[in-house]
N, CA, C and O atoms as CSV, one atom per row, in Angstrom:
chain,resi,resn,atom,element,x,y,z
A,1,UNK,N,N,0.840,-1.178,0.000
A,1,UNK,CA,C,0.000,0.000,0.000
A,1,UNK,C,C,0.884,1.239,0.000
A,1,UNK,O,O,1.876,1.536,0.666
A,2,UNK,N,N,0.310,1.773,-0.816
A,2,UNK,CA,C,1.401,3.594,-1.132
A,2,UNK,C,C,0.970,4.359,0.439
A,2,UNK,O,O,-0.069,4.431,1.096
A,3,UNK,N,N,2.374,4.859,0.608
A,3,UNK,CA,C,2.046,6.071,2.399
A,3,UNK,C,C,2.284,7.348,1.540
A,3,UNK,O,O,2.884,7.438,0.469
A,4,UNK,N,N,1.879,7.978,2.020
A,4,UNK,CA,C,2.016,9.414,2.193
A,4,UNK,C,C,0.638,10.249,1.230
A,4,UNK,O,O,-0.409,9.657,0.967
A,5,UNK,N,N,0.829,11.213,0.951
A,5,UNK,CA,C,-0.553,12.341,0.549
A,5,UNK,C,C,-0.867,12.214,-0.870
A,5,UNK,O,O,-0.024,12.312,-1.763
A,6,UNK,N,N,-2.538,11.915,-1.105
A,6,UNK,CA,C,-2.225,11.491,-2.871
A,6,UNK,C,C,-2.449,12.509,-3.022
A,6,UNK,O,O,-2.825,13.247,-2.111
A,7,UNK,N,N,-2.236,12.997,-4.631
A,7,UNK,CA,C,-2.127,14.189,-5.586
A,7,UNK,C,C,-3.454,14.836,-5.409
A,7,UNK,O,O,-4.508,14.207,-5.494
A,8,UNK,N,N,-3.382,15.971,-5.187
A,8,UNK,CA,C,-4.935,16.281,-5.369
A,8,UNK,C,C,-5.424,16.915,-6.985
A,8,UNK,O,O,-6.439,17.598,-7.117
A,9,UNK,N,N,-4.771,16.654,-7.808
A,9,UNK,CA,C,-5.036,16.798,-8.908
A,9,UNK,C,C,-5.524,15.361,-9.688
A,9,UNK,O,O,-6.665,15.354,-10.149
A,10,UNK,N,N,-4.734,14.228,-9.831
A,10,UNK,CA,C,-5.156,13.147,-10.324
A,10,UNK,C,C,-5.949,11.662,-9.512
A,10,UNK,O,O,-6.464,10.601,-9.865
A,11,UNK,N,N,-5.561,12.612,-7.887
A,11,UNK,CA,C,-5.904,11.625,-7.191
A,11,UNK,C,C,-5.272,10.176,-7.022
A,11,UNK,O,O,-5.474,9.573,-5.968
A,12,UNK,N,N,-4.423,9.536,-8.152
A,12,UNK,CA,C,-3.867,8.218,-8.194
A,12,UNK,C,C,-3.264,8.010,-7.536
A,12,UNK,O,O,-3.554,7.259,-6.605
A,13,UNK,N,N,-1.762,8.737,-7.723
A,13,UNK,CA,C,-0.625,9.026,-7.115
A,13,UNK,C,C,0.061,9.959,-5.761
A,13,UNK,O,O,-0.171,11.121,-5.428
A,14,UNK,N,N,0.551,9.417,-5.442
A,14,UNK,CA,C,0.981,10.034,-4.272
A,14,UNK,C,C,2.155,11.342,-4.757
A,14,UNK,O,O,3.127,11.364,-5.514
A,15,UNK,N,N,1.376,12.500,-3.757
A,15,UNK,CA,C,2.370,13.936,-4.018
A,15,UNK,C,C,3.617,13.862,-4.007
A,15,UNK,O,O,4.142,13.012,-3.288
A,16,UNK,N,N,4.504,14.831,-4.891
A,16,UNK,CA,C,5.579,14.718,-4.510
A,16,UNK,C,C,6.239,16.140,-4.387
A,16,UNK,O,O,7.328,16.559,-3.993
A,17,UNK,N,N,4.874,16.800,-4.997
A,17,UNK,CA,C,5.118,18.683,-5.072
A,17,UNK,C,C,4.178,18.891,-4.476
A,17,UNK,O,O,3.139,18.348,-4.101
A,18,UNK,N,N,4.984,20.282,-4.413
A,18,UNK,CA,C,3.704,21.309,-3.834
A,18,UNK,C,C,3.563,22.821,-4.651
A,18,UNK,O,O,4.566,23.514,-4.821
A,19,UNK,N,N,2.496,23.161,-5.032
A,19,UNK,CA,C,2.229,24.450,-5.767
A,19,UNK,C,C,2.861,25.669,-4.687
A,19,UNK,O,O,2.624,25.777,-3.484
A,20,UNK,N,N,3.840,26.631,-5.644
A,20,UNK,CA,C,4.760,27.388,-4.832
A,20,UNK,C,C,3.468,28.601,-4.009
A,20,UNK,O,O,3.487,29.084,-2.877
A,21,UNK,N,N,2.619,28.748,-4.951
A,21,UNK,CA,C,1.498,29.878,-4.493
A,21,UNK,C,C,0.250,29.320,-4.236
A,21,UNK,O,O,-0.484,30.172,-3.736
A,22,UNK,N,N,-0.364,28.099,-4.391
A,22,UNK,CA,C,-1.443,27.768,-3.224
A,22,UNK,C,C,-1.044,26.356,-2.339
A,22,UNK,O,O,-1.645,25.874,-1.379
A,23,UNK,N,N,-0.035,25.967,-2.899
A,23,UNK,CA,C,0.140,24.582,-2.050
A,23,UNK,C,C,-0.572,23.510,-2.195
A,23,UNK,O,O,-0.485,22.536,-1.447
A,24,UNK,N,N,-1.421,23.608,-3.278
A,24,UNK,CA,C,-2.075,21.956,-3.813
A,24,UNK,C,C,-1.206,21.577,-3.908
A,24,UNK,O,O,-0.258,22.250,-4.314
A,25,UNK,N,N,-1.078,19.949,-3.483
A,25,UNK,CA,C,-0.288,18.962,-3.741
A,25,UNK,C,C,-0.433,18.387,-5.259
A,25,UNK,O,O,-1.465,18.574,-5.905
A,26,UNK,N,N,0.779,17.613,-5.820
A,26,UNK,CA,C,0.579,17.600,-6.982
A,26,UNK,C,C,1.538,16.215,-7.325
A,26,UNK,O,O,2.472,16.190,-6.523
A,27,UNK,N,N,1.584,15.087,-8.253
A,27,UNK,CA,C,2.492,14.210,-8.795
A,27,UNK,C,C,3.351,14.373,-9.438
A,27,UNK,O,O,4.480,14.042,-9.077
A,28,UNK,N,N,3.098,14.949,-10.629
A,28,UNK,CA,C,3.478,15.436,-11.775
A,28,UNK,C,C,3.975,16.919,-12.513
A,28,UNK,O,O,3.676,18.024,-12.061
A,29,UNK,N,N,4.759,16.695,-13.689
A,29,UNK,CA,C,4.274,17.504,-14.272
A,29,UNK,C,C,3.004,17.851,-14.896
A,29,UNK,O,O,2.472,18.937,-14.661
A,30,UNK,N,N,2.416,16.867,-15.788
A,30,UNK,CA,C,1.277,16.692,-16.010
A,30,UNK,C,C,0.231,17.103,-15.271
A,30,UNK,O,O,-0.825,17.409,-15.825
A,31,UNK,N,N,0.398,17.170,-13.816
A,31,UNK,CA,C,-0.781,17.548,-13.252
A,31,UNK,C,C,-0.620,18.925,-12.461
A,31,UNK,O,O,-1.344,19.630,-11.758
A,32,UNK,N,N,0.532,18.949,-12.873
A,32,UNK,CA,C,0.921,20.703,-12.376
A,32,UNK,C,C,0.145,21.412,-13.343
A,32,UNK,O,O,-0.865,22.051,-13.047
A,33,UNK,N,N,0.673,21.291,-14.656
A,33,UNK,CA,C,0.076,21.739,-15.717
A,33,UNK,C,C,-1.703,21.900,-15.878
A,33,UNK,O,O,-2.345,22.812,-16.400
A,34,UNK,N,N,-2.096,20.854,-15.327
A,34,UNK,CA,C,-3.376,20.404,-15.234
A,34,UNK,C,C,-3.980,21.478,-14.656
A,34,UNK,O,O,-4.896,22.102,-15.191
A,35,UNK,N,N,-3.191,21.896,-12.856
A,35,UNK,CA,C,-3.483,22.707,-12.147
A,35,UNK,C,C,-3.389,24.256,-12.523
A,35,UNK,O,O,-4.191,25.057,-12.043
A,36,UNK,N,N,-2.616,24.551,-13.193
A,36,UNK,CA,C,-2.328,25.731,-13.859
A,36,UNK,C,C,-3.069,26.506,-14.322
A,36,UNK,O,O,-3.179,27.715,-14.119
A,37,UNK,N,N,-4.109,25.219,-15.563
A,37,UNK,CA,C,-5.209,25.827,-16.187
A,37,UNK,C,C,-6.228,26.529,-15.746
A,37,UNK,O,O,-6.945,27.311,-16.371
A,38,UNK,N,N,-6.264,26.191,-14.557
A,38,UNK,CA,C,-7.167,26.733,-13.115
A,38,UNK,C,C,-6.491,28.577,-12.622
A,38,UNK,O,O,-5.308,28.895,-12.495
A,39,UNK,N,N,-7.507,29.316,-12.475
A,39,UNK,CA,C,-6.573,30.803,-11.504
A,39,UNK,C,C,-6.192,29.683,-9.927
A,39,UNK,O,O,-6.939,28.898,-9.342
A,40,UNK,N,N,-4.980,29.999,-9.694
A,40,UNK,CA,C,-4.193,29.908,-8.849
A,40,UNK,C,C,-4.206,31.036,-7.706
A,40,UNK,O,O,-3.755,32.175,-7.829
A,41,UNK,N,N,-4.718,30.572,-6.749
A,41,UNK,CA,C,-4.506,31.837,-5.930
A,41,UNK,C,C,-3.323,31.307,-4.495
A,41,UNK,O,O,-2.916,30.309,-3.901
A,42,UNK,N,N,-3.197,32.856,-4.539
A,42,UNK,CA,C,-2.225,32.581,-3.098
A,42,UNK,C,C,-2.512,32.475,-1.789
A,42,UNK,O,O,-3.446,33.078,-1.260
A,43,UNK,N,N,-1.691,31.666,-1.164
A,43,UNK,CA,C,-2.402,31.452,0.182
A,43,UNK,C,C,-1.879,32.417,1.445
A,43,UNK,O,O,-0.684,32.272,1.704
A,44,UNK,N,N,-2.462,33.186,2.100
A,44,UNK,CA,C,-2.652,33.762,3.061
A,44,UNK,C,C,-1.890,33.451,4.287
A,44,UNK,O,O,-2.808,33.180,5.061
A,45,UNK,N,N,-1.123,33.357,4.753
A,45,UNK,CA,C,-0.708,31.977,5.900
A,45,UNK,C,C,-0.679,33.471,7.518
A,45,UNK,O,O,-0.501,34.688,7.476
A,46,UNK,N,N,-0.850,32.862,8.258
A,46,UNK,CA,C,-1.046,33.460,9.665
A,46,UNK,C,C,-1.836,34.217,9.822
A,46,UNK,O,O,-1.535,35.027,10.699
A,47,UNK,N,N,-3.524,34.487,9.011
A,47,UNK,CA,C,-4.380,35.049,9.064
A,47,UNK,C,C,-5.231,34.119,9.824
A,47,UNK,O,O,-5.099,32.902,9.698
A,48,UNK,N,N,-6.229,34.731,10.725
A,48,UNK,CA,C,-6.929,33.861,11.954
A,48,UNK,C,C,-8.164,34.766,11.714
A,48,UNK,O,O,-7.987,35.886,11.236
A,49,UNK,N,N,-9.076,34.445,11.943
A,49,UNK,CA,C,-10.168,35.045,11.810
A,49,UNK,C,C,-11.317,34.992,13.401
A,49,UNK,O,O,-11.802,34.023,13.984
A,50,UNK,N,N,-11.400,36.202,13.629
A,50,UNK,CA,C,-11.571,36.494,15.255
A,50,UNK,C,C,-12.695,35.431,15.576
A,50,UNK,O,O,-13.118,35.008,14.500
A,51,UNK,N,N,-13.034,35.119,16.135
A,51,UNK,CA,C,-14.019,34.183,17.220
A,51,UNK,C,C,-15.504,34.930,17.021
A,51,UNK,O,O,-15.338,36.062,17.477
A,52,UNK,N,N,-16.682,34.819,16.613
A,52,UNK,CA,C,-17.580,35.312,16.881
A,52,UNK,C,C,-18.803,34.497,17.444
A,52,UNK,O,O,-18.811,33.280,17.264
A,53,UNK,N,N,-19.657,35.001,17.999
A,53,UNK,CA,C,-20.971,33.913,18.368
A,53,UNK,C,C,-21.864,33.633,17.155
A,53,UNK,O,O,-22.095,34.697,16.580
A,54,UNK,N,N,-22.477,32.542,16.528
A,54,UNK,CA,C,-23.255,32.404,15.734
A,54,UNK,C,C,-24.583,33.425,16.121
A,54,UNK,O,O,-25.083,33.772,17.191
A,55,UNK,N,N,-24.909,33.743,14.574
A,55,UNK,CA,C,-26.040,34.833,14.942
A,55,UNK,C,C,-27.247,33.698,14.808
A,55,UNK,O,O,-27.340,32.619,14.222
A,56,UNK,N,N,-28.180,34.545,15.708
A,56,UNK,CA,C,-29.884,33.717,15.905
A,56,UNK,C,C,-30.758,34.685,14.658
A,56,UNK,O,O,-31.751,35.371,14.901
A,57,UNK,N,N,-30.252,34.564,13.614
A,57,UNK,CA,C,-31.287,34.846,12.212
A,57,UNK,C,C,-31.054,33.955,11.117
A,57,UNK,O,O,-30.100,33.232,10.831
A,58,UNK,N,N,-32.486,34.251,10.414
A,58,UNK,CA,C,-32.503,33.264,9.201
A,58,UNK,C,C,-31.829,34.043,8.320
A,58,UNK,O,O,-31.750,35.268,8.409
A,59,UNK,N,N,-31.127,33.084,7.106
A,59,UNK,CA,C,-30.470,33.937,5.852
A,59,UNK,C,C,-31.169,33.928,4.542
A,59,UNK,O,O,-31.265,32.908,3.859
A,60,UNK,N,N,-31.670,35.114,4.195
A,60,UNK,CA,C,-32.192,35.628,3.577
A,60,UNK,C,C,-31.897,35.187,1.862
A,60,UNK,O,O,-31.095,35.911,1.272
A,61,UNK,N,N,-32.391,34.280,1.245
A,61,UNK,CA,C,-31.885,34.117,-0.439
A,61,UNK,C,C,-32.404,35.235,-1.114
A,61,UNK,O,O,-33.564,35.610,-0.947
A,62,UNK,N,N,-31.601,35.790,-1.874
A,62,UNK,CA,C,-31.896,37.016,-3.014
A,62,UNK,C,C,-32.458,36.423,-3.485
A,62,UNK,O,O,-32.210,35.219,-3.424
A,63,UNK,N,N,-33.962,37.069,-4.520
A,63,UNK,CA,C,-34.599,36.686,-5.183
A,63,UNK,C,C,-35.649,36.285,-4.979
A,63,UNK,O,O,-36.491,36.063,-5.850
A,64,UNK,N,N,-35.842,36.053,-3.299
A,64,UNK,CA,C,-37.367,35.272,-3.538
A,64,UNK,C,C,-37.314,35.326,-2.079
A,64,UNK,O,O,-36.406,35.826,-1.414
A,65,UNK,N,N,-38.843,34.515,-1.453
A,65,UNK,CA,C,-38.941,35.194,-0.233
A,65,UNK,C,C,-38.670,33.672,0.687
A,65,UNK,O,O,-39.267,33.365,1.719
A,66,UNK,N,N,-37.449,32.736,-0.115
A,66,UNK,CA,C,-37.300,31.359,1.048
A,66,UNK,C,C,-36.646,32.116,2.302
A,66,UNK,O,O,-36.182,33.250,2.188
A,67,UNK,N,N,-36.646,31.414,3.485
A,67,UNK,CA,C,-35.022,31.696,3.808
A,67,UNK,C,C,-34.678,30.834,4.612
A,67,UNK,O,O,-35.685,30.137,4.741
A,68,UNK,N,N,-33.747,30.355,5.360
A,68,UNK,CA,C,-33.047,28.847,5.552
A,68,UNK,C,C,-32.666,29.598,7.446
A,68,UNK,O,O,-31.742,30.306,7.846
A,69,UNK,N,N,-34.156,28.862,8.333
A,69,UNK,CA,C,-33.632,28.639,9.508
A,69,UNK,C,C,-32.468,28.591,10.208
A,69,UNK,O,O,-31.510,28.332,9.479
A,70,UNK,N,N,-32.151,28.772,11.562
A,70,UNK,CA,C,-30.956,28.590,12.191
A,70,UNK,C,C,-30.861,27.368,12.289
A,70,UNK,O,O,-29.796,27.003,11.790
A,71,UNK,N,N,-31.501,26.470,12.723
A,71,UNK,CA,C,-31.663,25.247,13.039
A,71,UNK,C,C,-30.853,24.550,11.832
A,71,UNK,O,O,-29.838,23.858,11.920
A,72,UNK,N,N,-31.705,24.985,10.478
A,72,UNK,CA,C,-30.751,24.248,9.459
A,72,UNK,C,C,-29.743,24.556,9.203
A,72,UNK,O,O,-28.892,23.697,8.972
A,73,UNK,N,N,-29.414,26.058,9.138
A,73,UNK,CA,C,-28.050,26.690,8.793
A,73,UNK,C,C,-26.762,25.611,9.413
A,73,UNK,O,O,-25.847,25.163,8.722
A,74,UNK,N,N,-27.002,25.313,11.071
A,74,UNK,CA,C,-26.394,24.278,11.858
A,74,UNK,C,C,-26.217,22.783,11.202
A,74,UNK,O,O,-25.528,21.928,11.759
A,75,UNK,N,N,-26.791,22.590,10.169
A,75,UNK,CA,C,-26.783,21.142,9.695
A,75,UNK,C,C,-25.526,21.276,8.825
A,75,UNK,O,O,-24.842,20.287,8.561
A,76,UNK,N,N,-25.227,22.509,8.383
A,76,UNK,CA,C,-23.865,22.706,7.619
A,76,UNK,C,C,-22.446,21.817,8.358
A,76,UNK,O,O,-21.749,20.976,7.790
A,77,UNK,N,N,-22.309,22.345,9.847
A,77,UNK,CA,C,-21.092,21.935,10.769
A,77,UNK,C,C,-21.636,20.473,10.706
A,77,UNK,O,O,-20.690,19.718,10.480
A,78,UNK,N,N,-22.911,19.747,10.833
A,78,UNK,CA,C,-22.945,18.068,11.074
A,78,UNK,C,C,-22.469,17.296,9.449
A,78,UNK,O,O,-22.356,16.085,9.255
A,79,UNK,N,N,-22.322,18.041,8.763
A,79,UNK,CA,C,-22.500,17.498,7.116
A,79,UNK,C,C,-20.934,16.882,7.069
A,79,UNK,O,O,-19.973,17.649,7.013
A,80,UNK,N,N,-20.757,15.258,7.102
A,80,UNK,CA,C,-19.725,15.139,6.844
A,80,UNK,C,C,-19.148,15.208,5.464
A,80,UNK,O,O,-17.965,14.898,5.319
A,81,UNK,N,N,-19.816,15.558,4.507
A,81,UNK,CA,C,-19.328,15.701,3.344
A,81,UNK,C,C,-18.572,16.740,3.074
A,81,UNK,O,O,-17.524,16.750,2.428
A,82,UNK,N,N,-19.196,17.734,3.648
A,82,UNK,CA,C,-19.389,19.479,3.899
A,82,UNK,C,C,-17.632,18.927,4.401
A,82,UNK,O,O,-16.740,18.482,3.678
A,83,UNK,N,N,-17.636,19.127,5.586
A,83,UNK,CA,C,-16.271,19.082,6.138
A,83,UNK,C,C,-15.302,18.317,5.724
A,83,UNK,O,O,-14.128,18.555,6.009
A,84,UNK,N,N,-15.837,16.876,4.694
A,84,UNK,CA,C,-14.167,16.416,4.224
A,84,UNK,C,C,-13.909,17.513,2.543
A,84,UNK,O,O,-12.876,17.422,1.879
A,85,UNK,N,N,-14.761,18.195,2.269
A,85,UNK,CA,C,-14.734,19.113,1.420
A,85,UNK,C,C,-13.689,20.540,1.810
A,85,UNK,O,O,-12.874,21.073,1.057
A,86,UNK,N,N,-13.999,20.882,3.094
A,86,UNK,CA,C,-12.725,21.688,3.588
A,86,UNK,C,C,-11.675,21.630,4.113
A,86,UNK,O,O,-10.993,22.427,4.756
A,87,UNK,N,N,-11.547,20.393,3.731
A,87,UNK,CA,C,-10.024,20.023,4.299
A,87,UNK,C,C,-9.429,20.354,2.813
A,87,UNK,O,O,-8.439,21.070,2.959
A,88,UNK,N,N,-9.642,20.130,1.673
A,88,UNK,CA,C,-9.397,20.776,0.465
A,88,UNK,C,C,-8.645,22.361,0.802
A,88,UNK,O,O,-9.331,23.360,1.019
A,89,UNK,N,N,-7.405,22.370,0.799
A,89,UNK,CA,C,-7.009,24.182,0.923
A,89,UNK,C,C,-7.305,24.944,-0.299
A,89,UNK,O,O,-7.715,26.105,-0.294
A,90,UNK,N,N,-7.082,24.249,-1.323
A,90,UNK,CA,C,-7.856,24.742,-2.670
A,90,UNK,C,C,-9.050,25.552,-2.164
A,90,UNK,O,O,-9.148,26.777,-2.089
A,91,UNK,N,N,-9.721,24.838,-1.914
A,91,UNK,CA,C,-11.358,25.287,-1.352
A,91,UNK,C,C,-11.125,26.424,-0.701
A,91,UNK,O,O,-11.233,27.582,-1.103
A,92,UNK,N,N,-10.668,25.842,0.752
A,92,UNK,CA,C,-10.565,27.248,1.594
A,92,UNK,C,C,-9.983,28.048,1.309
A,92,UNK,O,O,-10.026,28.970,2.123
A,93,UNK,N,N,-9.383,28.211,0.480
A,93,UNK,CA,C,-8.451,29.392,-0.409
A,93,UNK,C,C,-9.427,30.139,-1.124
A,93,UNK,O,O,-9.695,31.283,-0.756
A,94,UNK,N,N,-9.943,29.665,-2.022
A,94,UNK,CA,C,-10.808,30.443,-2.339
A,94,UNK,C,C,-12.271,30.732,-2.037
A,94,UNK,O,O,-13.083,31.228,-2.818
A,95,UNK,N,N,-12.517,30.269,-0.540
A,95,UNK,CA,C,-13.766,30.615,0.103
A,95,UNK,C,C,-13.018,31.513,0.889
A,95,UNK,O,O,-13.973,32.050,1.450
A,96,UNK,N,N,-12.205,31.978,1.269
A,96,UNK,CA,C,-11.167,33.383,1.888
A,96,UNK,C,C,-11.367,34.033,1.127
A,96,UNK,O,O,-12.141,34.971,1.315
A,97,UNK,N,N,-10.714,33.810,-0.162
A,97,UNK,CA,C,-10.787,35.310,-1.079
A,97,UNK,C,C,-12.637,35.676,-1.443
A,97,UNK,O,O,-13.066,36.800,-1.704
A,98,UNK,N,N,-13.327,34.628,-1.379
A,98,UNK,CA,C,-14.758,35.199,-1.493
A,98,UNK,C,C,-14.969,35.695,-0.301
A,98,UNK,O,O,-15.597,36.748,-0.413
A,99,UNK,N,N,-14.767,35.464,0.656
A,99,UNK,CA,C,-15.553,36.211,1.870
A,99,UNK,C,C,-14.381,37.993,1.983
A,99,UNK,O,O,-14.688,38.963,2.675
A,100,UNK,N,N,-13.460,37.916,1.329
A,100,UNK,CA,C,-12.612,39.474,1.791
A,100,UNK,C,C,-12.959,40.138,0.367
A,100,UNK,O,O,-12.866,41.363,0.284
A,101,UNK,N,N,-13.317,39.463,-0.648
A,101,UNK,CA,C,-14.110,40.444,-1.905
A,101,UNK,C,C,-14.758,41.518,-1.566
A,101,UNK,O,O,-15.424,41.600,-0.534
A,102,UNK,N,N,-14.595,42.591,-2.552
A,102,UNK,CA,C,-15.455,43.246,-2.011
A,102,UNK,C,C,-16.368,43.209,-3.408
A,102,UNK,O,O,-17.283,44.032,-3.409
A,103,UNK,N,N,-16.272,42.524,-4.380
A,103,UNK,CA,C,-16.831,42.073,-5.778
A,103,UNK,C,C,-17.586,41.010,-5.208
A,103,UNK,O,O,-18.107,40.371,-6.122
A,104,UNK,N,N,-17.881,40.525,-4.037
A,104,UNK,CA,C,-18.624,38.824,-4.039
A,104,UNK,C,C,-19.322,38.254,-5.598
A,104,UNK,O,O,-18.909,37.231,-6.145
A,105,UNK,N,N,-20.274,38.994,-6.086
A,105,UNK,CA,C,-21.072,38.950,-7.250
A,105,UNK,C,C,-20.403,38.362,-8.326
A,105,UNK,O,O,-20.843,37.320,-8.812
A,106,UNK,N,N,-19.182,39.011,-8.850
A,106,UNK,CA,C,-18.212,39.065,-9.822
A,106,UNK,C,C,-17.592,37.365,-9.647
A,106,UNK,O,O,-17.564,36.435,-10.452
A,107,UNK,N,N,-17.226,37.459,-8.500
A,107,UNK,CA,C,-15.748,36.509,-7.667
A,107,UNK,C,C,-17.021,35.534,-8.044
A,107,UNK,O,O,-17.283,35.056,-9.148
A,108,UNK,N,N,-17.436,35.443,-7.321
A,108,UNK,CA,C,-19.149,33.695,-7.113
A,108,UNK,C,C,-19.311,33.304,-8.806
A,108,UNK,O,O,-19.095,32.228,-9.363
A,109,UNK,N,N,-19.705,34.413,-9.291
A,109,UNK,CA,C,-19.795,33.830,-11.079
A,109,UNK,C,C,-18.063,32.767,-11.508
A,109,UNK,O,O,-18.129,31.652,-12.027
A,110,UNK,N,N,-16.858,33.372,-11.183
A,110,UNK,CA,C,-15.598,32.719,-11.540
A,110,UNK,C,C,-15.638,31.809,-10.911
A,110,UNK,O,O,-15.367,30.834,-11.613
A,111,UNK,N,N,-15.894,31.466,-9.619
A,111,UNK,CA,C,-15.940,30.317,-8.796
A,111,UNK,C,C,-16.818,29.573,-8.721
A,111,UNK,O,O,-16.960,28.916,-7.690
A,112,UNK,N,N,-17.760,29.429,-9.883
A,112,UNK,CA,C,-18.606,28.615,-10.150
A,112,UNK,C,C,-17.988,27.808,-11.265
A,112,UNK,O,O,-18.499,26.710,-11.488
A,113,UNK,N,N,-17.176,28.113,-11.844
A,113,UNK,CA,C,-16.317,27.185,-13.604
A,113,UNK,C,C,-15.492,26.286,-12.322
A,113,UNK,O,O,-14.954,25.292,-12.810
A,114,UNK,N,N,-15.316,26.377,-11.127
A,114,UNK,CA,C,-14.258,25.327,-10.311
A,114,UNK,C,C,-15.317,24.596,-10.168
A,114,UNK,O,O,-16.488,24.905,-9.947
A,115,UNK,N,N,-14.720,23.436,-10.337
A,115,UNK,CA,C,-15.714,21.969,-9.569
A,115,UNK,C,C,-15.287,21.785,-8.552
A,115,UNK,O,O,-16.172,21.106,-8.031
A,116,UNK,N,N,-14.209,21.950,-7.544
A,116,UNK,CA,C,-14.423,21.698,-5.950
A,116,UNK,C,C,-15.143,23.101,-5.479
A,116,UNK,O,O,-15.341,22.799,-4.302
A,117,UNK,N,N,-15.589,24.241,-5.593
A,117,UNK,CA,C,-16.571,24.844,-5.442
A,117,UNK,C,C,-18.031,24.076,-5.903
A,117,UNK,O,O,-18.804,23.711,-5.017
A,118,UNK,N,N,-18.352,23.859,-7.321
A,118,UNK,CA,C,-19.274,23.588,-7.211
A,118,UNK,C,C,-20.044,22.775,-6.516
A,118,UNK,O,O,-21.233,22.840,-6.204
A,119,UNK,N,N,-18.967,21.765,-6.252
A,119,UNK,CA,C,-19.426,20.569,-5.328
A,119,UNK,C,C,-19.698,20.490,-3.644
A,119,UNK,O,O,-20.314,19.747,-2.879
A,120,UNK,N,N,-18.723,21.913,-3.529
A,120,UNK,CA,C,-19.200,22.674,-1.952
A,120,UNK,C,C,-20.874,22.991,-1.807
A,120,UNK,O,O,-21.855,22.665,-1.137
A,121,UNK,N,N,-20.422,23.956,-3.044
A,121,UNK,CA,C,-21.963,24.329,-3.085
A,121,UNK,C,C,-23.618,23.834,-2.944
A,121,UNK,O,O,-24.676,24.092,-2.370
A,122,UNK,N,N,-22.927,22.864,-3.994
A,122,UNK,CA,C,-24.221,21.397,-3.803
A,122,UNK,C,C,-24.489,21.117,-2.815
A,122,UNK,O,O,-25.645,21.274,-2.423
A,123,UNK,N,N,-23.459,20.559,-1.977
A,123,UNK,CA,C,-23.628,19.762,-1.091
A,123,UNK,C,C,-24.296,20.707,0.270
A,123,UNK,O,O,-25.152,20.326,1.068
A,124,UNK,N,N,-23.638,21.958,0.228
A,124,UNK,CA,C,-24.429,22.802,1.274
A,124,UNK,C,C,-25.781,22.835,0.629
A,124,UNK,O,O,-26.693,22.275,1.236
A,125,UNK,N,N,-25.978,23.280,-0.253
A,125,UNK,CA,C,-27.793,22.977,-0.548
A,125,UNK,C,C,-28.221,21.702,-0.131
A,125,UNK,O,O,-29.233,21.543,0.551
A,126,UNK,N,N,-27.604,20.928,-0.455
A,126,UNK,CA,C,-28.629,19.290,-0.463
A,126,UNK,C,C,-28.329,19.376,1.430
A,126,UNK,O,O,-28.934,18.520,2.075
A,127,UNK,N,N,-27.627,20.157,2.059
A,127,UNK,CA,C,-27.803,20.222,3.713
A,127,UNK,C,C,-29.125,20.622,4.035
A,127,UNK,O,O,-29.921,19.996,4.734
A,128,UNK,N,N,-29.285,21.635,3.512
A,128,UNK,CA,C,-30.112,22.672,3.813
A,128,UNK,C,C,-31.483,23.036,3.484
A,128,UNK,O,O,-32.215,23.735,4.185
A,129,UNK,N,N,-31.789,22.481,2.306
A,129,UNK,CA,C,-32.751,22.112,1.305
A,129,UNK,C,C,-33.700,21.237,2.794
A,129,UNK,O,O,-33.118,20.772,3.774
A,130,UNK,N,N,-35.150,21.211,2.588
A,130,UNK,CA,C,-36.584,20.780,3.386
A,130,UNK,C,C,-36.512,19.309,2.930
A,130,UNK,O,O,-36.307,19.115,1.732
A,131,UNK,N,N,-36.636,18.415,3.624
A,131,UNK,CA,C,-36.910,17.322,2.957
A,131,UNK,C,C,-38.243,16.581,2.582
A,131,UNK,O,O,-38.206,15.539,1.927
């Protein structure tokens, strides 16, 4: 059995790089390249983000008059999908640069062509979504 971290680009193989400006792990050239084709963003390192109390309101969807309880909002932290999804730094890399945008609108349209976004995304709906 192979030890150590597989590629997060091809998944097969085990890393043997690391991207100099976000730190995806990587096998190859081939899958450097792979990664490339993608905006690359940089990672942030010793930024902490202060402690706050969860707020007691519902969040409001543009467009229409749903809006998604506290109760459910909380089903986000139980979602184990949700969370092996942010262990991805890819991800949290660029769910940082969406939350310090001051474009959110702009940034959310580009970060919708990523499929480990999209698949965040989903999966927080299919949390949250009435059954």
């Amino acid at each position: 059995m192979k030890k150590g971290t597989p590629c997060e680009i091809c998944k097969d193989c085990i890393s043997k790089y690391k991207c100099p400006r976000c730190e995806i792990l990587y096998c190859s050239v081939k899958c450097f390249k792979t990664h490339k084709e993608l905006p690359c963003v940089k990672i942030i390192k010793n930024v902490t983000a202060p402690k706050t109390e969860p707020l007691n309101i519902c969040m409001e969807l543009p467009g229409n008059d749903d809006t998604i309880p506290q109760e459910r909002l909380q089903l986000l932290e139980k979602s184990g999908a949700i969370v092996a999804l942010l262990k991805n730094p890819h991800l949290r890399q660029l769910l940082t640069d969406l939350d310090c945008s001051t474009q959110k609108e702009n940034l959310i349209g580009n970060l919708m062509k990523e499929p480990i976004f999209v698949e965040f995304a989903d999966k927080c709906l299919e949390s949250v979504q009435s059954e």
